[in-house]
C-alpha positions as CSV (number, residue, x, y, z in Angstrom):
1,X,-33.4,9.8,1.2
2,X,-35.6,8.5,-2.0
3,X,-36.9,5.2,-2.0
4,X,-36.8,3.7,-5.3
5,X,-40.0,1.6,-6.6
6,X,-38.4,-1.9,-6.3
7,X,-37.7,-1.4,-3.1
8,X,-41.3,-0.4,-1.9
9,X,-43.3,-4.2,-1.2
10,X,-47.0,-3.3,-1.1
11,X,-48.9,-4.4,2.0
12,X,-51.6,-6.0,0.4
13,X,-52.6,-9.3,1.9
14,X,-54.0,-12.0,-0.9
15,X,-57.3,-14.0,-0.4
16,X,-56.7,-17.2,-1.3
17,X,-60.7,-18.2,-3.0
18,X,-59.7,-21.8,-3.3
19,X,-59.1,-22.1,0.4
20,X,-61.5,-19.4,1.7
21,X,-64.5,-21.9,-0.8
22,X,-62.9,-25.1,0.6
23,X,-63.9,-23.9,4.0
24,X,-67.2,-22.6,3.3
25,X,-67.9,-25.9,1.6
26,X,-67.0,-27.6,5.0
27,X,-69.0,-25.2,7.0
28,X,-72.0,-25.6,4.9
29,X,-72.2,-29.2,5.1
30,X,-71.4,-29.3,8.7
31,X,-74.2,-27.0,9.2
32,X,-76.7,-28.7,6.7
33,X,-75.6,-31.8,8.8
34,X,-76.4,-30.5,12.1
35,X,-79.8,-29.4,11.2
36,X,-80.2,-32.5,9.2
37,X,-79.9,-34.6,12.8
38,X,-81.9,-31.7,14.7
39,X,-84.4,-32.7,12.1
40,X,-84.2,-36.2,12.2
41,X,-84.5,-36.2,15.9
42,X,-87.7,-34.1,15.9
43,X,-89.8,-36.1,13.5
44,X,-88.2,-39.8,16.4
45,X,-89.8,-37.7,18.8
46,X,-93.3,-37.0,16.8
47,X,-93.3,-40.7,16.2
48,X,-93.1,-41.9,19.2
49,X,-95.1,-39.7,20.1
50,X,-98.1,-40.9,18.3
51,X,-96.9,-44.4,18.8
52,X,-97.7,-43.9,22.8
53,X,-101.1,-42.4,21.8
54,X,-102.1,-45.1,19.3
55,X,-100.7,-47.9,22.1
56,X,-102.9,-46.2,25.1
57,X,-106.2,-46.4,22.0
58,X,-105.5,-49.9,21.7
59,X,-104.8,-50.7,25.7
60,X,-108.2,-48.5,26.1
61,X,-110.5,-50.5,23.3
62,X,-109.6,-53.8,24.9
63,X,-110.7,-52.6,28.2
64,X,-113.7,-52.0,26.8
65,X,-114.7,-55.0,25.4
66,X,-113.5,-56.9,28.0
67,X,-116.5,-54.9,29.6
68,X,-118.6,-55.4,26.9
69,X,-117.7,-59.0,26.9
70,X,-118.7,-59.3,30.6
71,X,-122.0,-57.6,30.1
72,X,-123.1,-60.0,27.3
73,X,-121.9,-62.8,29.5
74,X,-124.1,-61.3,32.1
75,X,-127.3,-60.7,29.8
76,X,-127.2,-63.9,28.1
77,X,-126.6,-65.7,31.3
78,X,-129.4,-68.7,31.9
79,X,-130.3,-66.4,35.2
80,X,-130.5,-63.1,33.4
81,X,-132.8,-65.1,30.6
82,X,-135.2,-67.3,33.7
83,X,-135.5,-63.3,35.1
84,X,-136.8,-62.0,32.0
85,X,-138.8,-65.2,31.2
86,X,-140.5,-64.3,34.8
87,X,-141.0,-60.7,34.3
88,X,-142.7,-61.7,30.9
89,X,-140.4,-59.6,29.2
90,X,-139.7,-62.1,26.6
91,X,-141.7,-65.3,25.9
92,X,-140.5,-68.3,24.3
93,X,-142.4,-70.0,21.7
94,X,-142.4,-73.5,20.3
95,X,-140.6,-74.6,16.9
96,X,-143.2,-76.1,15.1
97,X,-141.8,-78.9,12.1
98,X,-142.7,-76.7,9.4
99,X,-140.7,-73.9,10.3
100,X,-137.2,-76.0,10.5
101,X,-135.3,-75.4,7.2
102,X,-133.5,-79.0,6.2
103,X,-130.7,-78.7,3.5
104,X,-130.9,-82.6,3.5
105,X,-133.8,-84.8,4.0
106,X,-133.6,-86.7,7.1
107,X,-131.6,-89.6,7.5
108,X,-133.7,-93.0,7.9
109,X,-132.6,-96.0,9.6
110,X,-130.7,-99.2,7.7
111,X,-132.1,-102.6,7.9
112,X,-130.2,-103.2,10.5
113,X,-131.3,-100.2,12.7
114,X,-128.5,-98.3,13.1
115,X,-129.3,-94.6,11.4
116,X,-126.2,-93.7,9.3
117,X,-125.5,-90.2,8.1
118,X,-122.7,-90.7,6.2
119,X,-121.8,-93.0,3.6
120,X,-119.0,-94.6,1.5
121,X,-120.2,-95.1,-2.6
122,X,-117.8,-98.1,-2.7
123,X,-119.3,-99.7,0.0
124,X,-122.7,-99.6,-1.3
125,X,-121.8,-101.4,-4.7
């Protein structure tokens, strides 16, 4: 028995590149997606991170001058200054006259004795 060659179908399968690219395509940019989020969700995490860091510096720094607040309370207190005063670790001195800067001279009294420190121009005429 011959076979004849039109009778012979070769078993050879075809690649179809249009479809086999279509779904590479799809792959890729699924993939590219995927690590795209990974990604994303990293640098939310690094953030927030840093976000609870900075909020602790700030919650920190406000402790601390509450203290320091306290303290200057406490050192500039009239009982803190009358014990330093007695230990004659500072001494108070008189302001003499001469040593008071005036950026206006001093006001005097009207003829009617009242002193006035302010004044209207349109009054005066």
């Amino acid at each position: 028995m011959t076979l004849t060659a039109g009778h012979r179908s070769p078993h050879v399968n075809p690649i179809h590149l249009a479809s086999l690219a279509r779904w590479l395509l799809l792959a890729f940019a699924f993939s590219a997606c995927g690590l795209l989020f990974v990604f994303v969700k990293n640098q939310q995490h690094s953030l927030g991170e840093q976000t609870r860091q900075v909020e602790r510096q700030i919650r920190e720094v406000r402790a601390h001058n509450e203290v320091l607040l306290a303290r200057i309370s406490t050192l500039s207190s009239r009982a803190e200054l009358q014990r330093k005063l007695d230990q004659k670790f500072i001494a108070l001195q008189p302001i003499h006259d001469t040593s008071i800067a005036r950026l206006v001279p001093p006001a005097q009294a009207g003829n009617d004795g009242v002193l006035r420190t302010a004044a209207n121009e349109r009054v005066r005429r």
